[in-house]
C-alpha positions as CSV (number, residue, x, y, z in Angstrom):
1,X,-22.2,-3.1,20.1
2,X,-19.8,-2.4,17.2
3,X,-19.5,0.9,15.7
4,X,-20.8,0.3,12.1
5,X,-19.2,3.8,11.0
6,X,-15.7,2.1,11.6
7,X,-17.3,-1.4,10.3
8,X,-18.2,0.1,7.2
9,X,-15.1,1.9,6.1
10,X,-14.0,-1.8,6.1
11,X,-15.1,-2.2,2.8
12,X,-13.3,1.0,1.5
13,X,-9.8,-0.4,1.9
14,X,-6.8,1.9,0.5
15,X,-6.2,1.3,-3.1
16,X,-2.5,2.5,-2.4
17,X,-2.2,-0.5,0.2
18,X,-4.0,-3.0,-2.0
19,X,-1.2,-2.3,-4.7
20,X,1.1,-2.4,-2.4
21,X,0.2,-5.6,-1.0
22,X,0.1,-7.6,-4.5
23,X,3.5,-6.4,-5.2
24,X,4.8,-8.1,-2.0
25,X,2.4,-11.2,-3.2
26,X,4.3,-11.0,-6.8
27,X,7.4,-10.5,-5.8
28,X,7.5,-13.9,-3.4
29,X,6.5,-15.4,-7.1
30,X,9.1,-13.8,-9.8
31,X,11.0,-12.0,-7.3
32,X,11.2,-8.5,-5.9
33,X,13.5,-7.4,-8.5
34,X,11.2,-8.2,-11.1
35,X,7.9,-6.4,-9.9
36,X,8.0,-2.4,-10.7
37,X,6.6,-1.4,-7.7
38,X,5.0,2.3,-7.7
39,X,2.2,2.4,-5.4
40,X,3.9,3.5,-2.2
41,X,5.1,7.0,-1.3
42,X,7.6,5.5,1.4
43,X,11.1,7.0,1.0
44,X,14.5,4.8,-0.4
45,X,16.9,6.2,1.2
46,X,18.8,6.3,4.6
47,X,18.5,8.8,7.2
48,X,21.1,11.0,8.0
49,X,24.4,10.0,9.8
50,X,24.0,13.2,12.3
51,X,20.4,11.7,13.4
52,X,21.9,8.2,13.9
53,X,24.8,10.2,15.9
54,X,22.5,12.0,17.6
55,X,20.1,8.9,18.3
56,X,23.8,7.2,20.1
57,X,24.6,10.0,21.9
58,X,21.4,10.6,23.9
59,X,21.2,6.8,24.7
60,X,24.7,6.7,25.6
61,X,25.2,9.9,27.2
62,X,21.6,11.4,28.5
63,X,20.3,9.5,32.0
64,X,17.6,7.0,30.8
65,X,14.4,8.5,33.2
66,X,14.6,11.5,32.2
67,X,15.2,11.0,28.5
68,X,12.3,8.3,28.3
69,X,10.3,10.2,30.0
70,X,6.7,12.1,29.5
71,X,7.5,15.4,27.8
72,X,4.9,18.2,28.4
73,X,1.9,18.0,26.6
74,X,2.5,20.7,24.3
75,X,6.1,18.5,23.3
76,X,9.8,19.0,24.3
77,X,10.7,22.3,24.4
78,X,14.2,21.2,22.8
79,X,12.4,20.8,19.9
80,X,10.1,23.4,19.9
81,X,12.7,25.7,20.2
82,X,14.5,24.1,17.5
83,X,12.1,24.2,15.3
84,X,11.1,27.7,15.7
85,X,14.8,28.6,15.1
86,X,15.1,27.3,12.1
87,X,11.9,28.8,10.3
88,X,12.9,32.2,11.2
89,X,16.0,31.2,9.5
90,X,14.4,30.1,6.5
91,X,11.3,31.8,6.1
92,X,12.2,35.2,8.0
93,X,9.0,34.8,10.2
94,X,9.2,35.6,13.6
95,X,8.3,31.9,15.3
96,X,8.7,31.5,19.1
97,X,8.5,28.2,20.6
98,X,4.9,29.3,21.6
99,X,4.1,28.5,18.0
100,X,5.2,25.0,17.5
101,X,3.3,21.9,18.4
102,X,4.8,19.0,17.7
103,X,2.7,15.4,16.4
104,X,2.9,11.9,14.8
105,X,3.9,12.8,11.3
106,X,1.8,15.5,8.7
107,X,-1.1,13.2,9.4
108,X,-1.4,14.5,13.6
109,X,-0.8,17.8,12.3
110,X,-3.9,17.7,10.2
111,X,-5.9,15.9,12.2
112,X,-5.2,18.5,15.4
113,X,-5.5,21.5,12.9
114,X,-8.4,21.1,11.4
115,X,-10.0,20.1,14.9
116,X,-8.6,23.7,16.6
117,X,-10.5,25.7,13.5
118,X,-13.5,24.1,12.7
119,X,-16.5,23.1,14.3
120,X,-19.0,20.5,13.4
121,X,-20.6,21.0,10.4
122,X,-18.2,23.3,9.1
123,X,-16.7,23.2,5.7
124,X,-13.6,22.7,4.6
125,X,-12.5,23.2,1.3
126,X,-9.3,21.3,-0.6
127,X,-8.2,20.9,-4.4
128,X,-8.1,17.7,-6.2
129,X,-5.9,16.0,-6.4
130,X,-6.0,15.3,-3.1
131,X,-4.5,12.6,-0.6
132,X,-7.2,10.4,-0.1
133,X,-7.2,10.4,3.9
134,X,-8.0,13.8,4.0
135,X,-11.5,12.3,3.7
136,X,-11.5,10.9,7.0
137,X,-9.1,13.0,8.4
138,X,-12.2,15.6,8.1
139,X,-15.2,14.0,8.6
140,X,-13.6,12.2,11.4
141,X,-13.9,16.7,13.2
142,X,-17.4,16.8,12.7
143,X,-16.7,18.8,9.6
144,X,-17.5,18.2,6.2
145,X,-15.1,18.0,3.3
146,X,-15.6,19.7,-0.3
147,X,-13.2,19.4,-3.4
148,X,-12.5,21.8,-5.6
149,X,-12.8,20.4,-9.3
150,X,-9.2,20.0,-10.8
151,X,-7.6,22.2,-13.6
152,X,-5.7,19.8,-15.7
153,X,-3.4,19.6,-17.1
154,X,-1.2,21.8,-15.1
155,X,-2.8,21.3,-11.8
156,X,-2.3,24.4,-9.9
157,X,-5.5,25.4,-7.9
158,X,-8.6,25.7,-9.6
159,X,-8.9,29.5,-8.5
160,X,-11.8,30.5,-10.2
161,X,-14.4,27.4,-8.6
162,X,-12.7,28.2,-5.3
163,X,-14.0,31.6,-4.9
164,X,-17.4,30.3,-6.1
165,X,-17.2,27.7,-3.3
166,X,-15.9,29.4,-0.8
167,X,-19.0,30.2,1.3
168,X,-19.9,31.7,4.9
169,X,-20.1,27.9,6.1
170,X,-15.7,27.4,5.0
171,X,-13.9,28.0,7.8
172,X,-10.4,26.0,6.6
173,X,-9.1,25.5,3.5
174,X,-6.6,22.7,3.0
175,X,-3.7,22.6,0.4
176,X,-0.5,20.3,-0.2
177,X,2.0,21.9,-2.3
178,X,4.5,20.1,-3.6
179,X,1.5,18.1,-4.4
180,X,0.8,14.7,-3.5
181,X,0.0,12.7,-6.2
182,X,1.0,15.4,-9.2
183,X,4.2,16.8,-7.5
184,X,2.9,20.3,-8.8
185,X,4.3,22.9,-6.5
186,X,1.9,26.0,-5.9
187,X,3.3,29.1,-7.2
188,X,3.9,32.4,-6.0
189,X,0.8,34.2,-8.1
190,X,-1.2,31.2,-7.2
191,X,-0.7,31.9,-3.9
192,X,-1.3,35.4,-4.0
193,X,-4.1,34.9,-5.0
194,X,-5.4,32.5,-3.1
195,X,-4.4,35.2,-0.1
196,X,-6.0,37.9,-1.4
197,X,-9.6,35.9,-2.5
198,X,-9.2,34.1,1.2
199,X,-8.8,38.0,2.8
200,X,-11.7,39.2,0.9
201,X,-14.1,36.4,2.2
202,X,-12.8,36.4,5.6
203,X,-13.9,40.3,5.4
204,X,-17.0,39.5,4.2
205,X,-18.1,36.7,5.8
206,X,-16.7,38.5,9.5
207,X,-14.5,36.0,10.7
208,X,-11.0,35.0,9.4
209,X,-11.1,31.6,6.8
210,X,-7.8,29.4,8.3
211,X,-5.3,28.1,5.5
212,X,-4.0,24.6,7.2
213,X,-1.1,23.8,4.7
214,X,0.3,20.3,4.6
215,X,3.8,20.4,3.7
216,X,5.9,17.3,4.1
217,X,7.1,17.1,0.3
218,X,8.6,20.9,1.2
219,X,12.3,19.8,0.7
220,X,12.4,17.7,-2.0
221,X,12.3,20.3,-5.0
222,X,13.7,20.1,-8.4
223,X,15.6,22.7,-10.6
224,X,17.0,24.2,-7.9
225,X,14.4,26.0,-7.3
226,X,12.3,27.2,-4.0
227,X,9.0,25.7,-2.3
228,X,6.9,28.8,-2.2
229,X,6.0,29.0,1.8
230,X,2.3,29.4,2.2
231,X,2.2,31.0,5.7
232,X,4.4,33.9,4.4
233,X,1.6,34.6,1.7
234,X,-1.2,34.5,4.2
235,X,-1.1,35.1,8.4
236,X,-4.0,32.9,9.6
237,X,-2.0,29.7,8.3
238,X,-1.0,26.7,10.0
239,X,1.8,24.9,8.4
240,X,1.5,21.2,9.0
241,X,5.2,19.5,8.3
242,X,6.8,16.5,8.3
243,X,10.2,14.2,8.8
244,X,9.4,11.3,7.3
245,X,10.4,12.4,3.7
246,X,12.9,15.1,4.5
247,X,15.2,12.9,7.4
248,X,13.4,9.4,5.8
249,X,11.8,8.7,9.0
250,X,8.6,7.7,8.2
251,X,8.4,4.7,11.1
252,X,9.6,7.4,13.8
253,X,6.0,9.5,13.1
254,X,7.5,13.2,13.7
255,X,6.1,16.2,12.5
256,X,4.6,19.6,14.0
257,X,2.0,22.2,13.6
258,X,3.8,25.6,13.2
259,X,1.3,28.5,14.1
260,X,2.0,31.7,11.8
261,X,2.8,34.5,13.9
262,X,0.1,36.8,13.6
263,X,-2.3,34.3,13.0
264,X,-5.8,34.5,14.7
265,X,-5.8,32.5,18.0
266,X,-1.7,32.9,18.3
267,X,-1.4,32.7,21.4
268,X,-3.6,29.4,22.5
269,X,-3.7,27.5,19.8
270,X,-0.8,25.1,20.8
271,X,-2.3,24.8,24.0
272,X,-5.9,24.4,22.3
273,X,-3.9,21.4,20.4
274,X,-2.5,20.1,23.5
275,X,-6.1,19.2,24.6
276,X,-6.8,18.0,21.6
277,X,-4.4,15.3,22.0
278,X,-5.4,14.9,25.7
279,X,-9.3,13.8,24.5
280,X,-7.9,12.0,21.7
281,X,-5.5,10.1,22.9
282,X,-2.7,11.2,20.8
283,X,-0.6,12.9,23.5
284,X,3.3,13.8,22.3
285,X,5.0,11.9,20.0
286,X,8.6,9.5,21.9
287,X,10.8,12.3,23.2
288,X,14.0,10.5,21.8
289,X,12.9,11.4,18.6
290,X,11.9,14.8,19.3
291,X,15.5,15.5,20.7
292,X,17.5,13.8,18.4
293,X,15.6,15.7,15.2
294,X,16.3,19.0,17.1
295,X,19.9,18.2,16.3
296,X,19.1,17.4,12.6
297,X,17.4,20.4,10.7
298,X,19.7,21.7,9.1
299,X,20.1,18.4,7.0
300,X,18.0,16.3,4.7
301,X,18.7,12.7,3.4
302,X,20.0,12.9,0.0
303,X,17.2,13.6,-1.9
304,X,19.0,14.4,-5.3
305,X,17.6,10.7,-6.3
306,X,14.5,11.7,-6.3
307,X,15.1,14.0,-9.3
308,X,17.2,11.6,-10.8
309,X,14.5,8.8,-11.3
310,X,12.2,11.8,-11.7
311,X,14.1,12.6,-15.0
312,X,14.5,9.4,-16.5
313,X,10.4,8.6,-16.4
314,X,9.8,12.3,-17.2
315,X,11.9,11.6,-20.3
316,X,10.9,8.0,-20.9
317,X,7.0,8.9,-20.4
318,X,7.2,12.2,-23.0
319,X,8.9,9.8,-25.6
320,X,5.9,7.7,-25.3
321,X,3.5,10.4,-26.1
322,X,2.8,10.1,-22.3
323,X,0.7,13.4,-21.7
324,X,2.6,14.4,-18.5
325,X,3.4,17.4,-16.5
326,X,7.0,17.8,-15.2
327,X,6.8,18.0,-11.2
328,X,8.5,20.8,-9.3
329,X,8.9,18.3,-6.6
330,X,8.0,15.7,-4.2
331,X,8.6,11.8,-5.4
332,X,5.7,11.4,-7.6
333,X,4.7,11.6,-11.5
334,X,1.1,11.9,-12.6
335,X,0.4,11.2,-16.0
336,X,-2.6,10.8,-18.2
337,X,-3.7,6.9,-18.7
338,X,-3.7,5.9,-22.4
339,X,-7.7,5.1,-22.0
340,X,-10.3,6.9,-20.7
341,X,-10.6,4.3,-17.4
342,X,-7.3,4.7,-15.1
343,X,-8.4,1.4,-13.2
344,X,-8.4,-0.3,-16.5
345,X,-4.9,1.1,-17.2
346,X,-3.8,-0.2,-14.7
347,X,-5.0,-3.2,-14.8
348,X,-3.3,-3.7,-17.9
349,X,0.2,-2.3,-16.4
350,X,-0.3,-5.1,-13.9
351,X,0.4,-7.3,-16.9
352,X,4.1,-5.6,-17.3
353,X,4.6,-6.3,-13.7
354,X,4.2,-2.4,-13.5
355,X,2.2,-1.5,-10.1
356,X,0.5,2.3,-10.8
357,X,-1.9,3.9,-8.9
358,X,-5.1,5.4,-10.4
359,X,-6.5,8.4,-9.8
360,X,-9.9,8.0,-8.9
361,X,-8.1,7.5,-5.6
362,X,-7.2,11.1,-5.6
363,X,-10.6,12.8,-7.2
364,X,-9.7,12.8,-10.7
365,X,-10.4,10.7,-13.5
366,X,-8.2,9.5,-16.6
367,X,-4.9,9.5,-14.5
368,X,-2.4,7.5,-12.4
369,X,0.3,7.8,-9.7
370,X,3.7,6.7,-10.0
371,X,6.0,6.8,-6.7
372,X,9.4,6.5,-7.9
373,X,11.3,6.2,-4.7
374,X,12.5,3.1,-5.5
375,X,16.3,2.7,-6.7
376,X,17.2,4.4,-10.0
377,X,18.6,1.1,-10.9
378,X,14.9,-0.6,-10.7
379,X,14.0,2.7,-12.4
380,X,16.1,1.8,-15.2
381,X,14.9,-1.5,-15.8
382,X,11.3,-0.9,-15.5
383,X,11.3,1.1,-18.8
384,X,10.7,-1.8,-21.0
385,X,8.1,-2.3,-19.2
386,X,7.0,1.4,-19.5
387,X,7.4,0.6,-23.4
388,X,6.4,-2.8,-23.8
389,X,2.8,-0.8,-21.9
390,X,2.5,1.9,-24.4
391,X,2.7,0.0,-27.3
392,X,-0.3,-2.4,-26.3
393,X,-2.2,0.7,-26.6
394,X,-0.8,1.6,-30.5
């Protein structure tokens, strides 16, 4: 017998991949140069040369069993190690290799994070906008997800509805900051605060409310200015990262859950997540990767383009009377839709050959999503497209 749950998110396909999907379908038919493609948050540019160095050196020079082999279930300790390293650095928390679990991209950290700090039928709050597989990432625990309404036009966390949803029955609350789809990053009061209302339930409620915190946007800021870490805001976090936008490895599926020292359950909860993966058959991402990132975090891609095309829609969007609010980071604009229905919108962008992404997707109405990691030269030319858009609407 089939599973029907499974058969029926069949007809809830991703509205990201359906965009996606019709730009490939356009593009055979006007060409790919032609089709403004900004559905898909999948990064433009190259790796690193020291993770392709490293990648040669460990085939080369490493012997083949024991570099292909089964790591331990809690990852390679290489990496683990690594990892720690280099968030003490950065953060000036005092990580261990106890702490770090690694997985296949943010999306394993999630899914093993949640599971190690909920139970079925728990809550588990998050603000919209929100990544849409959160959803199932959730309800796929036993646990049930809630949204927080949004606080447009700014979108930093609705504060206020949070602390009047934040019930005994929430035992995680999940953020993403830099923000995926508004590229908002959460500030330093915002996260104070958050801290301080999440100590005060905790303390009332008798048992500590976990802050799972999916960060894989973390290095690509703008301005020059610093992510805000969560975990060093509030000790019962787990910090869920990822390489696939920092390193632009988003085929090799690497990421980890980082366990805050001083967090509640410190000391088991990578091996609580290392039996997660054993009943869920997502033990260990490939070792090569694990090892050959180890030698890599002290380097990103260059991620500077990001703010360049980031800058020239920022600019080009305002001009048009665009209502739009200037991210701190990530590769993403969200701007209002010049009518009140953002499937409409975009709908009518389609026309322009210009492939948005509305917002219902995400838990808000009225907006859409534009991933610009795409090259700045496309950039460029879509914006008569952008204009020849806006004026249908004058």
């Amino acid at each position: 017998m089939l599973n029907e749950t499974y058969r029926g998110m069949l007809a809830h396909k991703s509205v990201i991949r359906e965009t996606f999907m019709y730009g490939k379908q356009r593009a055979a038919q006007i060409g790919y140069e032609n089709v403004f493609d900004y559905s898909l948050g999948n990064p433009s540019v190259p790796c690193p040369e020291r993770f392709t160095a490293a990648m040669q050196e460990l085939l080369t020079q490493e012997d083949p069993v024991a570099l292909h082999g089964y790591c331990p279930s809690q990852g390679d300790p290489e990496f683990r190690t690594a990892v720690a390293a280099h968030l003490n650095r950065i953060f000036g928390l005092p990580y261990a290799q106890k702490d770090i679990f690694p997985t296949t991209g943010a999306a394993g950290a999630i899914a093993h994070a949640v599971r190690a700090v909920t139970r079925p039928g728990d809550e588990v709050l998050t603000f919209a906008p929100y990544f849409p597989e959160y959803g199932p990432y959730v309800e796929g625990t036993g646990a049930h997800l809630r949204v927080v309404p949004p606080q447009a036009p700014a979108f930093q966390p609705n504060l206020e509805a949070f602390e009047q949803m934040l019930t005994e029955k929430v035992t995680c609350v999940l953020i993403n900051t830099p923000n995926n789809p508004t590229g908002v990053v959460y500030s330093a009061d915002t996260l104070t605060r958050l801290a301080e209302i999440l100590t005060e339930k905790s303390r009332a409620y008798g048992h500590n409310i976990f802050l799972v915190s999916d960060e894989p946007y973390r290095d690509i800021a703008f301005d020059g200015r610093a992510v805000p870490y969560p975990a060093a805001f509030y000790p019962h976090t787990l910090t869920c990262f990822s390489f696939s936008k920092s390193l632009s490895l988003p085929g090799e599926r690497l990421g980890y859950v980082a366990v805050r020292p001083g967090c509640e359950g410190e000391e088991v909860l990578v091996d609580m997540m290392a039996q997660i993966s054993r009943f869920t058959g997502h033990n260990c991402p490939p070792s090569i990767i694990q090892r050959a990132v180890s030698r890599c975090l002290d380097v990103t891609s260059d991620l500077s383009v990001y703010e360049t095309n980031m800058d020239l829609l920022y600019n080009k969007l305002k001009a048009l009377g665009f209502e739009v609010e200037r991210p701190g980071g990530t590769f993403y604009l969200f701007p209002k839709a010049l009518e009140e229905d953002a499937n409409a919108f975009c709908r009518r962008a389609r026309e322009f050959d210009l492939l948005l992404v509305p917002s219902d997707t995400f838990g808000v109405t009225g907006y859409v999503r534009l991933a610009y990691c795409i090259d700045t030269e496309k950039v460029k030319r879509s914006l008569p497209a952008l204009e020849k858009l806006a004026a249908a609407y004058q």
